[in-house]
Every structure is written in C-alpha cells, then in structure tokens.
N, CA, C and O atoms as CSV, one atom per row, in Angstrom:
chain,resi,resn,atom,element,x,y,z
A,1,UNK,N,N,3.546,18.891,-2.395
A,1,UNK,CA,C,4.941,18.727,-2.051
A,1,UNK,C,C,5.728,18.548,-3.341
A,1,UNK,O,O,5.227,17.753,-4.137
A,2,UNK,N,N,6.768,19.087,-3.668
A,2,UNK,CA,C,7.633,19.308,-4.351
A,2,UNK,C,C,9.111,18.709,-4.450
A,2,UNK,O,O,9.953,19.166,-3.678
A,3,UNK,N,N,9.423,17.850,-5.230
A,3,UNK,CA,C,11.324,17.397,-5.302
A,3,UNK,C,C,11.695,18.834,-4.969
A,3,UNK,O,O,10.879,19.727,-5.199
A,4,UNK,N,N,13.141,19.163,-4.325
A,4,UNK,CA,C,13.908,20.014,-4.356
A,4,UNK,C,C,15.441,19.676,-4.845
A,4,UNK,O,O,16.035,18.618,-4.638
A,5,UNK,N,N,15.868,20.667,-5.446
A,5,UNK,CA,C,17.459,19.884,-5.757
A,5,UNK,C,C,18.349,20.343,-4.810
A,5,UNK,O,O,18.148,21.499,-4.437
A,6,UNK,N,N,19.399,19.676,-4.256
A,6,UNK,CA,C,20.147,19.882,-3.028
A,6,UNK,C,C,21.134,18.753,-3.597
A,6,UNK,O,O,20.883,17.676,-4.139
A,7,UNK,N,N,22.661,19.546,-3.202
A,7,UNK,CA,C,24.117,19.228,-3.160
A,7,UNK,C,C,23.524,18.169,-1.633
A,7,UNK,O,O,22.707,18.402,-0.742
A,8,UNK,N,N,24.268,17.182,-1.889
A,8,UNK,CA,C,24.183,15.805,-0.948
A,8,UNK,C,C,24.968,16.245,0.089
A,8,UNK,O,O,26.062,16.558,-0.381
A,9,UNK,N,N,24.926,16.438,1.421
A,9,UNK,CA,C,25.641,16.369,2.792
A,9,UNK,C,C,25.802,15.892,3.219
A,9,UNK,O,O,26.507,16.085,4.209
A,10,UNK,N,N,25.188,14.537,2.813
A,10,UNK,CA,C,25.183,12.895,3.348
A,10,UNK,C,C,25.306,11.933,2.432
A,10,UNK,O,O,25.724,12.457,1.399
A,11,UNK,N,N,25.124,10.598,2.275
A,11,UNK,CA,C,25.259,9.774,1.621
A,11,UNK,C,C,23.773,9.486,1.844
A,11,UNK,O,O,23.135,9.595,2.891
A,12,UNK,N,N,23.476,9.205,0.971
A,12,UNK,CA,C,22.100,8.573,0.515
A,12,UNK,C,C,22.027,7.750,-0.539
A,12,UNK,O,O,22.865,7.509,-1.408
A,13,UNK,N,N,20.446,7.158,-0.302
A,13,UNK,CA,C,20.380,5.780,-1.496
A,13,UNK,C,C,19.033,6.021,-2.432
A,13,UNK,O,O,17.962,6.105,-1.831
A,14,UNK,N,N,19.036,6.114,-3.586
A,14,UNK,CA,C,18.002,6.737,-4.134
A,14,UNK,C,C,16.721,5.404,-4.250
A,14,UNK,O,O,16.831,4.191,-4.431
A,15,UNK,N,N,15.262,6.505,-4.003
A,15,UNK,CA,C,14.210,5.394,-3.676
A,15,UNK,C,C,13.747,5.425,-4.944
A,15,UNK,O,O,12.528,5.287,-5.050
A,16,UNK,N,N,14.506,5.596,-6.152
A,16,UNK,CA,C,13.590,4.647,-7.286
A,16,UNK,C,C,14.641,3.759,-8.357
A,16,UNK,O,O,14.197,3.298,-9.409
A,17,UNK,N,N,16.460,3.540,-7.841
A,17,UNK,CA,C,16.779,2.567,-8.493
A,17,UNK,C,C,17.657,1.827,-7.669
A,17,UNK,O,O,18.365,0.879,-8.008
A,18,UNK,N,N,17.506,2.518,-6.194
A,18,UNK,CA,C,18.407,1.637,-5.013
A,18,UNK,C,C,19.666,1.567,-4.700
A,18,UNK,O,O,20.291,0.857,-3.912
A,19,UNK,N,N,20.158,2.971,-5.918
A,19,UNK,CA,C,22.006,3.081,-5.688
A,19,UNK,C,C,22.168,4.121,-4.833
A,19,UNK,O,O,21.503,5.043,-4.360
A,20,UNK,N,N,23.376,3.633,-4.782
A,20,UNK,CA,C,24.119,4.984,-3.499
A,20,UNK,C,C,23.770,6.553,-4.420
A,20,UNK,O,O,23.713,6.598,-5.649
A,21,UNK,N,N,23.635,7.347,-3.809
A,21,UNK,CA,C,23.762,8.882,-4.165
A,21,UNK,C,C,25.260,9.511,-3.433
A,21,UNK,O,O,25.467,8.501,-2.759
A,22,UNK,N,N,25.951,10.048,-3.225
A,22,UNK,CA,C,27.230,10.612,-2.994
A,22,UNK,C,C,27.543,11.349,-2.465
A,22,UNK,O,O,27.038,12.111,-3.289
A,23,UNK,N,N,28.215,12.407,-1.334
A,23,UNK,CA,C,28.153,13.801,-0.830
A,23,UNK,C,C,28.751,14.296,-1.993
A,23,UNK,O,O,29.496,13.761,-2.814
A,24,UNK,N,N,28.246,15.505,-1.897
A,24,UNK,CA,C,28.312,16.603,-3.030
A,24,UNK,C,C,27.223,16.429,-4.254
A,24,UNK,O,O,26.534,17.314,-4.761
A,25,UNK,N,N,27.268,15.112,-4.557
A,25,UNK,CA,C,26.547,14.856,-5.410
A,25,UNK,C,C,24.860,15.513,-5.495
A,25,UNK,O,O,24.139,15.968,-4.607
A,26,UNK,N,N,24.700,15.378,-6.552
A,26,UNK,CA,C,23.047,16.499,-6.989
A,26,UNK,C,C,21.853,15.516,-6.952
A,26,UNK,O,O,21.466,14.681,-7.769
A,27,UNK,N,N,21.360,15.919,-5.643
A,27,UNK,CA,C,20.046,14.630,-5.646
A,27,UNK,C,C,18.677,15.646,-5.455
A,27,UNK,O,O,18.844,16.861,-5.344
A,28,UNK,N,N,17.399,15.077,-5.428
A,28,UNK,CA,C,16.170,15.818,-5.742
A,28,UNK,C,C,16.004,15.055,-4.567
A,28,UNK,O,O,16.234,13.848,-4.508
A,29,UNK,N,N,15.617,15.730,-3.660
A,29,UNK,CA,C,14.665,15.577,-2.334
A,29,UNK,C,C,13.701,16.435,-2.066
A,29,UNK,O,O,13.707,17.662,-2.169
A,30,UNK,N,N,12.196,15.125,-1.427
A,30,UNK,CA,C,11.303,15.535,-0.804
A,30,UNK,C,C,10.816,15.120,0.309
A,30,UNK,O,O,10.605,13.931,0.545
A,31,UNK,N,N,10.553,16.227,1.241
A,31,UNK,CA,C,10.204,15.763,2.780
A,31,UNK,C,C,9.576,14.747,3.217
A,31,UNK,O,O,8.371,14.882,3.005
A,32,UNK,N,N,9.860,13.676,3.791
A,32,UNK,CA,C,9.214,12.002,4.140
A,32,UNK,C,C,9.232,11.557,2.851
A,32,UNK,O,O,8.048,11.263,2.681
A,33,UNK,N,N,9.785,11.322,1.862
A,33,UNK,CA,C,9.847,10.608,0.397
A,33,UNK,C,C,10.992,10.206,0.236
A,33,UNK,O,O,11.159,9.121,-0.321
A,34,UNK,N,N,12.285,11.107,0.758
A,34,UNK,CA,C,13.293,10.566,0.513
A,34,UNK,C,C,13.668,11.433,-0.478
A,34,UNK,O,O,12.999,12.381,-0.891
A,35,UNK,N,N,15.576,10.826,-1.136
A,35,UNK,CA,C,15.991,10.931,-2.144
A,35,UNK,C,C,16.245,10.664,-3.060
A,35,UNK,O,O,16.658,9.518,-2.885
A,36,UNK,N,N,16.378,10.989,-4.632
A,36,UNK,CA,C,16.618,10.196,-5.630
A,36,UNK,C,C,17.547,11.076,-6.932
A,36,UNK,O,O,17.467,12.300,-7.044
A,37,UNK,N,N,18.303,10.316,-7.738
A,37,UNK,CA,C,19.042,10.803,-8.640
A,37,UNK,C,C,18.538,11.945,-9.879
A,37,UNK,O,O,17.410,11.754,-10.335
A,38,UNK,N,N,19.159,12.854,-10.306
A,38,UNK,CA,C,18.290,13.586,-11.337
A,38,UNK,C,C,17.694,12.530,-12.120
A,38,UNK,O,O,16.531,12.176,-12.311
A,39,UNK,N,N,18.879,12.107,-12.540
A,39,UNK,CA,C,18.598,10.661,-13.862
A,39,UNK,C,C,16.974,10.250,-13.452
A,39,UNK,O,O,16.008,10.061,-14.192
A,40,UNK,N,N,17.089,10.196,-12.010
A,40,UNK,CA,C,15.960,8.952,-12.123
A,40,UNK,C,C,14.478,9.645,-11.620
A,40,UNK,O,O,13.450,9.154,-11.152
A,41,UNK,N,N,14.822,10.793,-11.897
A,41,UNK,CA,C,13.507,11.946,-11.571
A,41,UNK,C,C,12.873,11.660,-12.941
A,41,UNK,O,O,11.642,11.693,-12.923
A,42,UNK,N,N,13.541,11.341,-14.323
A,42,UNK,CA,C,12.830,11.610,-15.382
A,42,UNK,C,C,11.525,10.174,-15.478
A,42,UNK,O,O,10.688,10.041,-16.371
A,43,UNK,N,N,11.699,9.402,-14.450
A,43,UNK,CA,C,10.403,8.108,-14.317
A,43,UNK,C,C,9.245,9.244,-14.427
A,43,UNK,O,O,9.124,10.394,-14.005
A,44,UNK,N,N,8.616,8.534,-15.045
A,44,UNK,CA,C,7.084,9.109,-14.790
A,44,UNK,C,C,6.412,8.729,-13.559
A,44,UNK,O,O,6.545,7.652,-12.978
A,45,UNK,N,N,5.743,9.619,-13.242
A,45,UNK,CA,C,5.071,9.859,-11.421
A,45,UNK,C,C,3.979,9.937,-11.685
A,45,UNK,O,O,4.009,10.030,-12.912
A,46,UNK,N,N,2.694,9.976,-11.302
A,46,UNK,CA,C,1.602,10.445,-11.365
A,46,UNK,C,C,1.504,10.908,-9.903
A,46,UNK,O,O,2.046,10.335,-8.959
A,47,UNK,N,N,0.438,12.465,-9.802
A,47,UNK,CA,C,0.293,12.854,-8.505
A,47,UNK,C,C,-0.783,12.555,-7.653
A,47,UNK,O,O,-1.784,12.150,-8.244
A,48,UNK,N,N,-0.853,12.633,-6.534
A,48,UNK,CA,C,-2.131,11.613,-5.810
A,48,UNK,C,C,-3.173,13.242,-6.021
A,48,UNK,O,O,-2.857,14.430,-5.974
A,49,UNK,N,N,-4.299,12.624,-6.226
A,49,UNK,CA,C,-5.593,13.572,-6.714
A,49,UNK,C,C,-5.779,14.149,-5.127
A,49,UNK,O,O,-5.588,15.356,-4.979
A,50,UNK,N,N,-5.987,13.687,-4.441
A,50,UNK,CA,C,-5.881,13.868,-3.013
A,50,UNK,C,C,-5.665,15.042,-2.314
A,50,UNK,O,O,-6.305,16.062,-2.059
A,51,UNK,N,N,-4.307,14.479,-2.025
A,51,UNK,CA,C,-3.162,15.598,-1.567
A,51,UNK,C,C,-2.084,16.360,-2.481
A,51,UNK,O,O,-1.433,17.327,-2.087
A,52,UNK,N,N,-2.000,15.860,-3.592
A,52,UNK,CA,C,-0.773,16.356,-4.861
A,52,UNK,C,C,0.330,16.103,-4.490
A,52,UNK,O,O,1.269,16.269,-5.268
A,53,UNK,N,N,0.476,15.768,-3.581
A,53,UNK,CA,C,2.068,14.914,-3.497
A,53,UNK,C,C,2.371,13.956,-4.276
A,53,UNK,O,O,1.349,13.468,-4.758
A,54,UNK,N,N,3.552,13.331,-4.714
A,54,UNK,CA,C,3.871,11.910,-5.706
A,54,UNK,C,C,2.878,10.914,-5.422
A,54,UNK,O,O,2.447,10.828,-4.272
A,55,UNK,N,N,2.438,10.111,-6.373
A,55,UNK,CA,C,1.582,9.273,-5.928
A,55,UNK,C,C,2.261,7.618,-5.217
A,55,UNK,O,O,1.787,6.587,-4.739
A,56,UNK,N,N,3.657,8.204,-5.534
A,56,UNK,CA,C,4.576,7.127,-5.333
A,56,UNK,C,C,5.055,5.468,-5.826
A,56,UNK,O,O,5.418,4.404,-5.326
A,57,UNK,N,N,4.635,6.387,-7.774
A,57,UNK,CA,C,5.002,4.927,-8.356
A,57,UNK,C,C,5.924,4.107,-8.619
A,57,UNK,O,O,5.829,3.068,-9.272
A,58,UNK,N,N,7.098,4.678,-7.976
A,58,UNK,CA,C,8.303,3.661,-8.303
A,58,UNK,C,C,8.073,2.444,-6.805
A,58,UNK,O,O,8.171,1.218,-6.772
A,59,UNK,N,N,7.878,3.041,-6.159
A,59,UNK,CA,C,6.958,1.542,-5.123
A,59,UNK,C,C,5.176,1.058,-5.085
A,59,UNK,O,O,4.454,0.620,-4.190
A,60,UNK,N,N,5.049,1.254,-5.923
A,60,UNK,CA,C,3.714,0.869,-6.344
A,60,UNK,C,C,3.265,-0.498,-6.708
A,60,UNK,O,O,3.569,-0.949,-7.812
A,61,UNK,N,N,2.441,-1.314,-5.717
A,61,UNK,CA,C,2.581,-2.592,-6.412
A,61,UNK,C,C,1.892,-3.314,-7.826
A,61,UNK,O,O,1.936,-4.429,-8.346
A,62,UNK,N,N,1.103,-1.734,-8.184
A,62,UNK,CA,C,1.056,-2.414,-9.459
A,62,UNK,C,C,1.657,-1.730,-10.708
A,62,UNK,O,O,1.177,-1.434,-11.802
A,63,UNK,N,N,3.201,-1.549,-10.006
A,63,UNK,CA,C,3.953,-0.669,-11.179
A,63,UNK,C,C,4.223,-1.443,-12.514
A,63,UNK,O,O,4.116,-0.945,-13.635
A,64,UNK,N,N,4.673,-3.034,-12.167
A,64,UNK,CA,C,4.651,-3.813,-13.548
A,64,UNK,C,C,3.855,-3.576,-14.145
A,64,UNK,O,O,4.286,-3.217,-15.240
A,65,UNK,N,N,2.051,-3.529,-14.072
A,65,UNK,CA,C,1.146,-3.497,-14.918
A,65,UNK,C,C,0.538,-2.159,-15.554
A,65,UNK,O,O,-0.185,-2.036,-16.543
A,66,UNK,N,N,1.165,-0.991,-14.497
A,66,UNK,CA,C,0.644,0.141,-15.087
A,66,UNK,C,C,1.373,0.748,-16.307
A,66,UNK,O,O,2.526,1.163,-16.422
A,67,UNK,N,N,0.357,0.675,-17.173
A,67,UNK,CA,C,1.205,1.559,-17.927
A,67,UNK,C,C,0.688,3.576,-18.356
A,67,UNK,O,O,-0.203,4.065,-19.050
A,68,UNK,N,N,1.682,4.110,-17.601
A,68,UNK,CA,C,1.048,5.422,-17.390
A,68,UNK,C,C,0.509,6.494,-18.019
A,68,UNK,O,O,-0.208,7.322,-17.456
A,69,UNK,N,N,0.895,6.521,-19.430
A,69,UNK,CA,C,-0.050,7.547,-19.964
A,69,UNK,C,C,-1.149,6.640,-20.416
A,69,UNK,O,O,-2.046,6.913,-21.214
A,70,UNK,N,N,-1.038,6.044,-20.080
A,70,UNK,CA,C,-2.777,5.096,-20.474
A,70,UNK,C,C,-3.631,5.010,-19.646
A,70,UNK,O,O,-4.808,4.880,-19.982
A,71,UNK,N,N,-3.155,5.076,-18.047
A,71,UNK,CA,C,-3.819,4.813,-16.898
A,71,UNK,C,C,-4.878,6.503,-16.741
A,71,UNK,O,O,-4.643,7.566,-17.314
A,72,UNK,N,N,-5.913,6.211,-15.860
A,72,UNK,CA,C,-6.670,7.143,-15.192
A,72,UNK,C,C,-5.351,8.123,-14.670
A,72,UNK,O,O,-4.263,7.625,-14.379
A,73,UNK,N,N,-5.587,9.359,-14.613
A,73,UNK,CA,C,-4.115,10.312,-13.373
A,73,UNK,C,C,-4.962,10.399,-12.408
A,73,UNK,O,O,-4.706,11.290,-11.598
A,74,UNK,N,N,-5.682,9.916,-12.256
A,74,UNK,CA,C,-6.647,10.247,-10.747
A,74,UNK,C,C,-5.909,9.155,-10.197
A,74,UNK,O,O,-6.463,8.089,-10.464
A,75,UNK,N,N,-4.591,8.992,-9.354
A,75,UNK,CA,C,-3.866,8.271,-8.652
A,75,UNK,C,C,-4.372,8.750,-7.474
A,75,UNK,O,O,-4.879,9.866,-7.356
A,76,UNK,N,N,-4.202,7.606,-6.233
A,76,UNK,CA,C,-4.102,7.866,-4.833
A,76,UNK,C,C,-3.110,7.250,-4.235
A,76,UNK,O,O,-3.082,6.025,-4.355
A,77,UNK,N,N,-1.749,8.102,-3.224
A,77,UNK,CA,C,-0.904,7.982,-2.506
A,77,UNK,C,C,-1.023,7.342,-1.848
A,77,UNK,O,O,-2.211,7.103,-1.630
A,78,UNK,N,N,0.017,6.522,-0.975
A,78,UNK,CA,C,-0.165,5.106,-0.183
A,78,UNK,C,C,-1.268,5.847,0.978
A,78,UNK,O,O,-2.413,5.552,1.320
A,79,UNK,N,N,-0.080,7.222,1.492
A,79,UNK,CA,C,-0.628,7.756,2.845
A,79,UNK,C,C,-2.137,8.231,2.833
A,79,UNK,O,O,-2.739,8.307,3.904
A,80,UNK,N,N,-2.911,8.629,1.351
A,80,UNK,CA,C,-4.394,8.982,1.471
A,80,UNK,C,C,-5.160,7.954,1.103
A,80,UNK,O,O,-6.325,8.105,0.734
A,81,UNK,N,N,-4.604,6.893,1.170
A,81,UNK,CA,C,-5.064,5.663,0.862
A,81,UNK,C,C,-5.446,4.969,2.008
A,81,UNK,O,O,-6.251,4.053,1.842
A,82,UNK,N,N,-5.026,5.216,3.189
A,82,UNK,CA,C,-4.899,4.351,4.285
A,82,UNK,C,C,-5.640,5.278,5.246
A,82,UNK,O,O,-5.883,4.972,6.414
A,83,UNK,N,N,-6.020,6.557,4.611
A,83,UNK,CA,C,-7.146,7.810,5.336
A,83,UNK,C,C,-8.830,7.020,5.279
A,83,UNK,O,O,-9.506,6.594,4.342
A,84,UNK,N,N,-8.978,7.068,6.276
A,84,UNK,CA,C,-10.794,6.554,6.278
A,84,UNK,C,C,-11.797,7.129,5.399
A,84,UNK,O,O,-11.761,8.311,5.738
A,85,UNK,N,N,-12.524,7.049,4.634
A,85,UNK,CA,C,-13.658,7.275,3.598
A,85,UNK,C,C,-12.663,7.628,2.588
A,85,UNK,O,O,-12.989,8.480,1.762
A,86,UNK,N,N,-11.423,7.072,2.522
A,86,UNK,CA,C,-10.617,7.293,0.777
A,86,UNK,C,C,-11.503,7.656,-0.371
A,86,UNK,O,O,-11.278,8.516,-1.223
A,87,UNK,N,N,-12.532,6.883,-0.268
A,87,UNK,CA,C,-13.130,7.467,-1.332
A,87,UNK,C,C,-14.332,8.416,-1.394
A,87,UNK,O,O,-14.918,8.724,-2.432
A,88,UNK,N,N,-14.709,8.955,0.171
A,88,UNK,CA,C,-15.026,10.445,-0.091
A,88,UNK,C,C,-13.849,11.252,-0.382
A,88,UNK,O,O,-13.847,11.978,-1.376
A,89,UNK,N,N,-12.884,11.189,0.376
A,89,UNK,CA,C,-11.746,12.217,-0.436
A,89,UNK,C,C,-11.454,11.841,-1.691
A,89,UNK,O,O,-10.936,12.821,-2.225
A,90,UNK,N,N,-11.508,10.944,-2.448
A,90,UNK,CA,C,-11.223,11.050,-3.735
A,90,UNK,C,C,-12.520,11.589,-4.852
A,90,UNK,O,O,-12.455,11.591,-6.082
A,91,UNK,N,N,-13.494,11.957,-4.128
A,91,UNK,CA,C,-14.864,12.179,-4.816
A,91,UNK,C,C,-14.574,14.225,-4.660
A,91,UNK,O,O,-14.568,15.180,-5.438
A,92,UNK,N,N,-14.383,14.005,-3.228
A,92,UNK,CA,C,-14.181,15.558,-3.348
A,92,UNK,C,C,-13.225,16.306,-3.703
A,92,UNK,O,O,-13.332,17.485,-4.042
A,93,UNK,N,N,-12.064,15.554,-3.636
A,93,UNK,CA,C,-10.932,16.216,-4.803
A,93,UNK,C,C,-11.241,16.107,-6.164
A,93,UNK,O,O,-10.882,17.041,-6.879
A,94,UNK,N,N,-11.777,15.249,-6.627
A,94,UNK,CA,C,-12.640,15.317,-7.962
A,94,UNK,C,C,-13.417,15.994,-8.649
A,94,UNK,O,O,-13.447,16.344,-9.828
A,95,UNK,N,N,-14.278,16.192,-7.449
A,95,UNK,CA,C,-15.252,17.271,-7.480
A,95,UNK,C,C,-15.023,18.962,-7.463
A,95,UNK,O,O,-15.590,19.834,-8.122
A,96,UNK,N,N,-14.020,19.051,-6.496
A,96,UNK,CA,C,-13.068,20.535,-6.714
A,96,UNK,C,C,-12.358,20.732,-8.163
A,96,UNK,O,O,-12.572,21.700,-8.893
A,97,UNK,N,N,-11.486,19.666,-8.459
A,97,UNK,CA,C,-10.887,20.439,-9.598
A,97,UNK,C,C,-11.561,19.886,-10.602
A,97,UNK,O,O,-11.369,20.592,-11.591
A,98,UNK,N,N,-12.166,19.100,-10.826
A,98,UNK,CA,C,-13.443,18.774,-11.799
A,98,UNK,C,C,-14.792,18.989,-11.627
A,98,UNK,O,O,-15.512,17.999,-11.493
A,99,UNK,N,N,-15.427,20.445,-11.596
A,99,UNK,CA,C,-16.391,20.732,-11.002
A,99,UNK,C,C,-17.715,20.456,-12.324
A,99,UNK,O,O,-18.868,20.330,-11.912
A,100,UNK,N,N,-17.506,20.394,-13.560
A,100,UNK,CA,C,-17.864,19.566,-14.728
A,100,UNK,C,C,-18.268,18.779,-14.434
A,100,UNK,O,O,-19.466,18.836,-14.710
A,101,UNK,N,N,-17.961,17.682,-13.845
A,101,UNK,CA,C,-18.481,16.295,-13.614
A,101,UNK,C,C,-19.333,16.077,-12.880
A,101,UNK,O,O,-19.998,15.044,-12.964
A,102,UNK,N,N,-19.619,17.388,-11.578
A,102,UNK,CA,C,-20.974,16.559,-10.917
A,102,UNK,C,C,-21.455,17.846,-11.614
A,102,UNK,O,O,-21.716,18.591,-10.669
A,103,UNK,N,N,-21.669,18.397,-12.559
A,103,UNK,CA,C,-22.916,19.104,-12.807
A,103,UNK,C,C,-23.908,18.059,-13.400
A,103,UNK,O,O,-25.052,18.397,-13.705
C-alpha cells in the first residue's frame, strides 16, 4: 500500500502531528491509515516485512526509543502483528526476499 497525494475534499487531521489538514489543501493518503501533511511524510517509516504496508511508526509505542536507521527494517505492522503464528509470517517473508539466509 502506497501514500497517494490528493487535493483535500474534506477536512482532515493528520496521523503523525495531529493538526488540522484543510480542503484544497495537499495531503498524502492511504487506505485505512488515514491522512497526513507532505511536511510530515518526510518522518521516517519503516515498512512491515510482512505485508509492505507502513509499519506505522509515528504510533508506535516504542517510537521514543527507536532510533531508525540503526534499528533491524524487518518491522512488523500493528495489523500483522495481531495475525496468529506472527512469527511464521515473519520467517516466511524473510525467507522470500532473503532467500540467502536459510541457505
């Protein structure tokens, strides 16, 4: 899943600094994620290994402590997080695009 950029038709509140967004105004939306300001697209994201959707770190509860180009990018999304054997799916998405590692 992908931000898209879209002229505002509504008023909206952006989900990574909590201000109003504007009609007309230029916001990046993605389907069930919500909207958010260009400005505040430039946060660093990591993508869930999973599914590749945002991994959703501006609500992340351990966003104070992460610090992201230091962290693993093998992130997992709230929603594949809360999927049963999480961590067979995180072994076999691993295993697909890192096929190196279980040799």
């Amino acid at each position: 899943m992908s931000w898209r950029k879209i002229p505002m038709k509504f008023p909206g509140t952006c989900i990574v600094c909590n201000e109003k967004i504007e009609i007309n105004e230029i916001g990046l939306w993605a389907k069930g994620l919500g909207v958010k300001h260009e400005k505040c697209a430039e946060v660093n994201e990591l993508q869930c290994i999973v599914c590749g959707s945002p991994a959703g770190c501006p609500q992340c509860e351990f966003q104070e402590n992460c610090d992201i180009p230091n962290v693993s990018q093998f992130c997992v999304c709230r929603k594949c997080g809360e999927q049963n054997d999480v961590f067979g799916l995180y072994q076999k998405a691993t295993n697909k695009k890192f096929p190196i590692i279980n040799s």
